[in-house]
TIKEVO-123824 format. One line per field, with one value per residue (C-alpha): residue in three letters; chain; y, x, z negated. Coordinates in nm, 2 decimals. Last residue first. Layout:
BEGIN
resn	(Ala, ...)
chain	(A, ...)
v	(Y, ...)
u	(X, ...)
w	(Z, ...)
END
This chain:
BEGIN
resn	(Unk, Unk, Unk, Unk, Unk, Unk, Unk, Unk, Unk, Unk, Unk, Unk, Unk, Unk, Unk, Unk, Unk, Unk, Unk, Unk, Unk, Unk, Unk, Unk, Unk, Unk, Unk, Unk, Unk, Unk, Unk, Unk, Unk, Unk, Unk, Unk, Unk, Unk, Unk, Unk, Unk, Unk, Unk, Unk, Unk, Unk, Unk, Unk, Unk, Unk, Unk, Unk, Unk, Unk, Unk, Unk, Unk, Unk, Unk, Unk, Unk, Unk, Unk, Unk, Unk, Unk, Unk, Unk, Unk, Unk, Unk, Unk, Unk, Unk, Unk, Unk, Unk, Unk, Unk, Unk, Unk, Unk, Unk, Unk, Unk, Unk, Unk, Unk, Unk, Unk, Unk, Unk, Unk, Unk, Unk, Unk, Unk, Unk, Unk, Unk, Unk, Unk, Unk, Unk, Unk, Unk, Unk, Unk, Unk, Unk, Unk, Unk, Unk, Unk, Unk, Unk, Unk, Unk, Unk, Unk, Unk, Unk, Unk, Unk, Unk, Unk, Unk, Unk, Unk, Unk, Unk, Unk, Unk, Unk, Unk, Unk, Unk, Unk, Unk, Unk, Unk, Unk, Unk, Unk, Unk, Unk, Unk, Unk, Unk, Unk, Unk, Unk, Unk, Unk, Unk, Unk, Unk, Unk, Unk, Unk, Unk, Unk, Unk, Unk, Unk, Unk, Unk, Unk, Unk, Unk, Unk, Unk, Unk, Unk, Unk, Unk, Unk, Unk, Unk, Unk, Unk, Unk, Unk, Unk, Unk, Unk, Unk, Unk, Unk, Unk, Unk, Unk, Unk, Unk, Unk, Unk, Unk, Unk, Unk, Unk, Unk, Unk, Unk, Unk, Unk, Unk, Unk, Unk, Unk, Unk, Unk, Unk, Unk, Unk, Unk, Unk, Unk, Unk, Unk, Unk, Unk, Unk, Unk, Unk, Unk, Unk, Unk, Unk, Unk, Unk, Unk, Unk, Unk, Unk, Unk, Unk, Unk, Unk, Unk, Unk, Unk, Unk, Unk, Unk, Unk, Unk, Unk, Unk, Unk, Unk, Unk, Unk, Unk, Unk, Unk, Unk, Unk, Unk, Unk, Unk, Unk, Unk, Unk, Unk, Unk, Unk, Unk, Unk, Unk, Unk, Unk, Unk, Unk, Unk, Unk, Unk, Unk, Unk, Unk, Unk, Unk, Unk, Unk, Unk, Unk, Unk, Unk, Unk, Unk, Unk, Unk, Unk, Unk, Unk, Unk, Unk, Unk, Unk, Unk, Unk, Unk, Unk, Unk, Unk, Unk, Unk, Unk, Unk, Unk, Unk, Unk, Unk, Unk, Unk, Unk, Unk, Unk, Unk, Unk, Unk, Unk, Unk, Unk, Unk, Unk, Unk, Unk, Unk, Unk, Unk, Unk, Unk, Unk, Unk, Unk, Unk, Unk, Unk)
chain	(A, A, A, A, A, A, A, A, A, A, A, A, A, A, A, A, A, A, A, A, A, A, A, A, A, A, A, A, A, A, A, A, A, A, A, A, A, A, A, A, A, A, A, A, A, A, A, A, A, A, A, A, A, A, A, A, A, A, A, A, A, A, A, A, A, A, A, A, A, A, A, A, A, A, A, A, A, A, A, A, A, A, A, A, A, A, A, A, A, A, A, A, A, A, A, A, A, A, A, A, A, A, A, A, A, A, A, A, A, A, A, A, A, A, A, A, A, A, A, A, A, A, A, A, A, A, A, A, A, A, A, A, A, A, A, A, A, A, A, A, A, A, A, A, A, A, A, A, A, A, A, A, A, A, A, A, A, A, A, A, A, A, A, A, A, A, A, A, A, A, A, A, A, A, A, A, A, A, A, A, A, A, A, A, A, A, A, A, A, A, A, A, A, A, A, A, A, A, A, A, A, A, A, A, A, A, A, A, A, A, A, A, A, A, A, A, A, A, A, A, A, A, A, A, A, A, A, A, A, A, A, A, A, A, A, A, A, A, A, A, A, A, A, A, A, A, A, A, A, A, A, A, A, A, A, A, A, A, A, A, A, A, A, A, A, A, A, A, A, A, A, A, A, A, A, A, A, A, A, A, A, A, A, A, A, A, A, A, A, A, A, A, A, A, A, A, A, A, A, A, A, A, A, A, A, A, A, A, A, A, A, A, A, A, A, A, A, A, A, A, A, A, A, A, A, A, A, A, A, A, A, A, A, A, A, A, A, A)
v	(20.20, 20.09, 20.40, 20.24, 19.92, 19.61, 19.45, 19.63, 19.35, 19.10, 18.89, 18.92, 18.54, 18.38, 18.00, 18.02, 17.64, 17.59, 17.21, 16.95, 16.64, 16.36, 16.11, 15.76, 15.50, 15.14, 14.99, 15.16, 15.12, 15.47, 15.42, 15.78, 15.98, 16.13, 16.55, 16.57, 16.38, 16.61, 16.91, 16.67, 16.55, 16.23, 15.88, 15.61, 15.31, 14.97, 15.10, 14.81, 15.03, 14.89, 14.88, 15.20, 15.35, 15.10, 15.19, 15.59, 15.62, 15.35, 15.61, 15.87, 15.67, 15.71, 16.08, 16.34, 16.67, 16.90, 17.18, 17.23, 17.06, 16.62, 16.54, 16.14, 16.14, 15.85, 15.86, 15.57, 15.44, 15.72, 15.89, 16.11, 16.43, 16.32, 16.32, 16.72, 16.77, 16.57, 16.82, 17.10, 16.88, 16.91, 17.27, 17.44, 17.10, 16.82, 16.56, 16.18, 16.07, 15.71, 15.55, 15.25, 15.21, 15.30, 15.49, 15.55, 15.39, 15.62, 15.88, 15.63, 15.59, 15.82, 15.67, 15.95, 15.70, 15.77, 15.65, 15.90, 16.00, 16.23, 16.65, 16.71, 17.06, 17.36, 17.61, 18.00, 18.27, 18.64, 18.96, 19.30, 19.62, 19.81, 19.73, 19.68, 19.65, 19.39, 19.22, 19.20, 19.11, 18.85, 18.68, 18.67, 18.48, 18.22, 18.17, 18.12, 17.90, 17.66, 17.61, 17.33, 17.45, 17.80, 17.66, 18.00, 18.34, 18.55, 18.92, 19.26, 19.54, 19.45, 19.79, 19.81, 19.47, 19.43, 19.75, 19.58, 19.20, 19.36, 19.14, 18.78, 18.62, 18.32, 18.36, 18.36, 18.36, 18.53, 18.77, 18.73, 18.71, 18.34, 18.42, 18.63, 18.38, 18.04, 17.79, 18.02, 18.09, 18.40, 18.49, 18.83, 18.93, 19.26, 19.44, 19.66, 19.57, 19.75, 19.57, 19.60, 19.50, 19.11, 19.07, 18.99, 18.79, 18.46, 18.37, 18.68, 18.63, 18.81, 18.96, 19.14, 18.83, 18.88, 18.54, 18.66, 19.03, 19.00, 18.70, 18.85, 19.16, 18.96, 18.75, 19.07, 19.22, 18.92, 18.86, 18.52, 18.39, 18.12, 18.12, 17.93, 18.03, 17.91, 17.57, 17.48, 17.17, 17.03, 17.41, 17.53, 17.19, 17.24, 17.62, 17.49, 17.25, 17.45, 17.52, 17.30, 17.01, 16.99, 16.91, 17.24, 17.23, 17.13, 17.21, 17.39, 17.67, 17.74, 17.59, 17.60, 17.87, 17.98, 18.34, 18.32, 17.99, 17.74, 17.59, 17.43, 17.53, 17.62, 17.88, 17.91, 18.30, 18.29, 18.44, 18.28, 18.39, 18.52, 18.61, 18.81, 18.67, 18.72, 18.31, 18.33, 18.57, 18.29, 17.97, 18.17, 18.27, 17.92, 17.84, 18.09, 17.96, 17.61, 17.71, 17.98, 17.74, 17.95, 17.70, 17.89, 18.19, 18.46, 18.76, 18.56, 18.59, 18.60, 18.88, 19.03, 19.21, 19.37, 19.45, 19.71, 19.92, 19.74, 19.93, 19.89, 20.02, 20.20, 20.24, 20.60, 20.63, 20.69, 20.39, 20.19, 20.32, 20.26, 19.91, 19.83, 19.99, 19.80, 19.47, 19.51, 19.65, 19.36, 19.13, 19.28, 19.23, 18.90, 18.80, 18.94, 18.77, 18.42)
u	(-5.75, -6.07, -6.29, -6.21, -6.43, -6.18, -6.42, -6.75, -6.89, -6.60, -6.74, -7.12, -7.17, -7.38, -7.31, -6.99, -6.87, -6.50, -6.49, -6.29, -6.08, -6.09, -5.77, -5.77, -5.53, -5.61, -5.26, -4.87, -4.58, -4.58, -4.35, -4.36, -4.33, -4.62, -4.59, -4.88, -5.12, -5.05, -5.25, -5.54, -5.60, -5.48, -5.71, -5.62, -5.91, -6.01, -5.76, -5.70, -5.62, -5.28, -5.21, -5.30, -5.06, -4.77, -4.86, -4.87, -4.50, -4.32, -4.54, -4.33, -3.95, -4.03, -3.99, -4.29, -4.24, -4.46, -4.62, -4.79, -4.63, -4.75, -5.06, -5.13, -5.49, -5.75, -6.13, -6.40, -6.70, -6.72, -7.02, -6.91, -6.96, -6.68, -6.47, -6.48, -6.46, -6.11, -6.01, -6.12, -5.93, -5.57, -5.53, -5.20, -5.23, -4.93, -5.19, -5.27, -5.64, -5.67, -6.04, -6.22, -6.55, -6.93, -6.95, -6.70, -6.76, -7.04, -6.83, -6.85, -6.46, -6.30, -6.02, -5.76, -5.46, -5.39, -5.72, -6.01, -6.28, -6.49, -6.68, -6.65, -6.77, -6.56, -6.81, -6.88, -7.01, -6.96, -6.95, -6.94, -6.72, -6.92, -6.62, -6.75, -7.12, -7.08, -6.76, -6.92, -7.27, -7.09, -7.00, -7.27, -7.44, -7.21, -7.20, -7.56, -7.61, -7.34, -7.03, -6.81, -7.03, -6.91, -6.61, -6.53, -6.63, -6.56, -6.49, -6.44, -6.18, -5.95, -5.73, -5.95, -5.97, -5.58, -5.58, -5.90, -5.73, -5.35, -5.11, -5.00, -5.30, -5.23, -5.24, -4.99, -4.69, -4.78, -5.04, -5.34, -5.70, -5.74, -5.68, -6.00, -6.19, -6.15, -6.40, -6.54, -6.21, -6.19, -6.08, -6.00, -6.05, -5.79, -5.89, -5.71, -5.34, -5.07, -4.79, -4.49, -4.74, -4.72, -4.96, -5.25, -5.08, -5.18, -5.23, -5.25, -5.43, -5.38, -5.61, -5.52, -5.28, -5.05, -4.88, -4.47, -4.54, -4.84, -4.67, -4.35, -4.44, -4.70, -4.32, -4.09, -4.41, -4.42, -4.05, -4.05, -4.12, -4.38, -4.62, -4.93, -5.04, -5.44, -5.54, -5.69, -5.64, -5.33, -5.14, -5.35, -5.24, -4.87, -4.90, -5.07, -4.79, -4.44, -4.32, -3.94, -4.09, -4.41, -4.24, -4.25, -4.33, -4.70, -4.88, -5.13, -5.19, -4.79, -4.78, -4.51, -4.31, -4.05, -3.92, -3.72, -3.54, -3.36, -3.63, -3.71, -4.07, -4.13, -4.37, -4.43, -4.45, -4.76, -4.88, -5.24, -5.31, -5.63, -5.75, -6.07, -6.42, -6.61, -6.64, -6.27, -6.28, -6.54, -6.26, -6.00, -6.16, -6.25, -5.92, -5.82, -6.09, -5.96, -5.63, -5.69, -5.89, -5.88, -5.59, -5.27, -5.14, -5.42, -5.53, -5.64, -5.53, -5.66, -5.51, -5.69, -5.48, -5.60, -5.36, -5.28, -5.02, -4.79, -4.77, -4.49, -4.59, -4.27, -4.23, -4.26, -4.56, -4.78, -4.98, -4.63, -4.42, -4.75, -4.79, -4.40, -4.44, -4.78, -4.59, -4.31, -4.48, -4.74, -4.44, -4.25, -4.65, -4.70, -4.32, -4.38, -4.73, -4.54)
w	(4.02, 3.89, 4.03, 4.38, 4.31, 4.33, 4.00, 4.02, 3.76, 3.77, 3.46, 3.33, 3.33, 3.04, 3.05, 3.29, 3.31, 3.26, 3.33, 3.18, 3.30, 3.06, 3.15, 3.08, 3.03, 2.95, 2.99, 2.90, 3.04, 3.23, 3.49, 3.62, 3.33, 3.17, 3.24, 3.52, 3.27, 2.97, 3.16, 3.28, 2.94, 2.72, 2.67, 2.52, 2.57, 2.40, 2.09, 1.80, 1.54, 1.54, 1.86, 2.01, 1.72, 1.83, 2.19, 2.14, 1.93, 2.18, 2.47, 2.33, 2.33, 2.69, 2.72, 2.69, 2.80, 2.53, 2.63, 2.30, 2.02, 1.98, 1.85, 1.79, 1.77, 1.59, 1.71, 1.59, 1.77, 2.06, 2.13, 2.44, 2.23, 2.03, 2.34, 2.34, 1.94, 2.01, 2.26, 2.01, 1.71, 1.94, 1.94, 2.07, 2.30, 2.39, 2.38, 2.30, 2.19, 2.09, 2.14, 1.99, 2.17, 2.14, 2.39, 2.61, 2.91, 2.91, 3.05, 3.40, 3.55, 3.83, 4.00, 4.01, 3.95, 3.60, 3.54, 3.51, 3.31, 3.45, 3.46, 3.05, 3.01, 2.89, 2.80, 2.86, 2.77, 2.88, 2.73, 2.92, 2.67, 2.39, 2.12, 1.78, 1.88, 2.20, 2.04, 1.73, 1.87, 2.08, 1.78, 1.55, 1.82, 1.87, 1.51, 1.53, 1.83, 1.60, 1.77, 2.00, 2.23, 2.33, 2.40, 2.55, 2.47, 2.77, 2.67, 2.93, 3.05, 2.76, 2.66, 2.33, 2.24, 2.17, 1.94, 1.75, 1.76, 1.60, 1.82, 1.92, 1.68, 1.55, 1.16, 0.91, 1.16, 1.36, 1.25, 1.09, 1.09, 1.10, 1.51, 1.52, 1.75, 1.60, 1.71, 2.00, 2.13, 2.32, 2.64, 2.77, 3.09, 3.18, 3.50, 3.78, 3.70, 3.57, 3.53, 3.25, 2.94, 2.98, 2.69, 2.85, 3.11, 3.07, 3.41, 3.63, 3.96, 4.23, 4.51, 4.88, 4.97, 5.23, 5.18, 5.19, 5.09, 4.88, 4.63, 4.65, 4.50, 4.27, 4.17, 4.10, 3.85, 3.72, 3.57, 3.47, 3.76, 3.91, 4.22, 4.35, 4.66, 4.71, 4.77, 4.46, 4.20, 4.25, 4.26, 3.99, 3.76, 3.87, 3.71, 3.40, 3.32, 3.39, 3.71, 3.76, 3.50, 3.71, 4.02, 4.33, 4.66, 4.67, 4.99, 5.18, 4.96, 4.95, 4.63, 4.35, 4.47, 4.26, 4.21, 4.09, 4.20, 3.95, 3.79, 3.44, 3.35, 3.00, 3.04, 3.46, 3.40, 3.59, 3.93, 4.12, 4.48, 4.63, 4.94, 4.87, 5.03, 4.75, 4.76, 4.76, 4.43, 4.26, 4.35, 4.18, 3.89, 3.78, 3.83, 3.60, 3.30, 3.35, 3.22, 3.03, 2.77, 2.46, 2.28, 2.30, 2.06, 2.00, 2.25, 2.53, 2.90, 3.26, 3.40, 3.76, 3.99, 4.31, 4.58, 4.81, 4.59, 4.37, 4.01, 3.77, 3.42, 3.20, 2.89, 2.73, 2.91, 2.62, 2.57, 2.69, 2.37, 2.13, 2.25, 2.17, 1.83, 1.78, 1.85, 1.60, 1.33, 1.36, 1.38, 1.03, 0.86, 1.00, 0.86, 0.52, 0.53, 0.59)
END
């Protein structure tokens, strides 16, 4: 495994190094501001959430905004693919990916997917003359310049287990990575001790002298698969299965611990999963023999269930990125960015 970190460190700092000094290009699209939204470990900072949140505080600025992502894992045959025109949905979940479906259900803003990003913000400004874009989890998508790089990190494991793929999680050296982010949110601020939380913003703020924000990802309801919401108190004292397809499953169980549960089992599948039928087999046998009152599963696995889900007592938490210290987007679309 450290053989491996040590070939993908050489590998990523190489590739940094050739677009630090313009030996790679940078594609830049006049007109537009472009904001990433993206972490500097592998899944589980809470991008998601953190994007929309984004999106609904650039429209109160007044900017008309549109979100881009790669659509990870989505199965389509357009590129690039529009998943929501800001009035409606015209893409399925398995053609966009998870998180792209999610923005699309959630805000009504132009959603858009492609692999190459640079093609889709193009297309973005051109075919809904938007004057802000969103990138989702695009810190590492080097080939577009953009005017300010948020990066997210997660408050119960923010240096990635200081390693590398595969040793650790981290996608690329942390201190090289923090120097080309415009600013720091900590999220899941409460999943950790005031202390810990504290030592780690005066890292950032110290090490790296760039804005740091806090945040938290709140439980808002508990709804069935039908978008009836439910009281959280429901589950209290009650026998609860967790189901997700997460990069970290335990923070997502930390979340329904706070709701006071009598007893917590998961069954984890890999992050972005699609789940089949022969799943929910896995899931009811599970529910079964602890004697589950409620399953629950997040917002992200919920628009991947098949249809004729065969299965009673489902529940779906939906979370809220809440800004407890906010010192994001200061002088964000100023001229001095660009």
């Amino acid at each position: 495994m450290r053989l491996l970190s040590y070939i993908y460190f050489f590998i990523t700092s190489v590739r940094n190094w050739l677009y630090d000094k313009g030996y790679f290009k940078i594609n830049e699209i006049p007109d537009v501001d472009i904001l990433c939204v993206g972490n500097i470990t592998v899944g589980g900072t809470g991008k998601t959430p953190a994007v929309q949140f984004f999106a609904k505080k650039l429209m109160k600025m007044g900017r008309n905004v549109a979100i881009v992502s790669r659509g990870y894992r989505g199965k389509r045959k357009v590129e690039p693919l529009v998943v929501s025109d800001g009035k409606k949905i015209l893409a399925t979940p398995r053609e966009s990916g998870d998180e792209p479906y999610i923005h699309a259900l959630n805000l009504k803003i132009p959603v858009i997917v492609g692999k190459n990003r640079y093609e889709a913000c193009k297309f973005a400004v051109e075919k809904f003359g938007v004057d802000t874009i969103i990138l989702d989890d695009g810190f590492q998508h080097r080939k577009l310049k953009r005017n300010r790089d948020i990066v997210l990190i997660d408050a119960t494991n923010p240096f990635g287990w200081g390693a590398l793929l595969p040793k650790g999680t981290l996608r690329e050296d942390f201190k090289k990575a923090s120097e080309r982010a415009s600013e720091f949110i900590i999220t899941k601020s409460d999943l950790i001790s005031e202390s810990d939380l504290e030592t780690i913003k005066r890292f950032l703020k110290v090490k790296f002298k760039k804005p740091v924000s806090v945040a938290k990802h709140g439980v808002t309801s508990l709804c069935d698969i039908k978008g009836n919401a439910k009281p959280l108190f429901w589950v209290a004292g009650k026998r609860v299965l967790l189901f997700s397809g997460l990069a970290n499953p335990l923070n997502f169980e930390k979340t329904v611990i706070s709701l006071n549960p009598a007893y917590i089992e998961r069954v984890d599948f890999m992050d972005h999963h699609n789940f089949k039928e022969k799943d929910f087999e896995v899931i009811k046998k599970r529910a079964e023999a602890m004697d589950a009152d409620f399953i629950i599963t997040t917002e992200k696995d919920l628009v991947k269930l098949p249809k004729n889900v065969k299965l009673e007592n489902i529940f779906v938490l939906k979370i809220e990125f809440t800004m407890l210290e906010d010192n994001s987007l200061e002088g964000f679309g100023e001229v001095n960015e660009k």
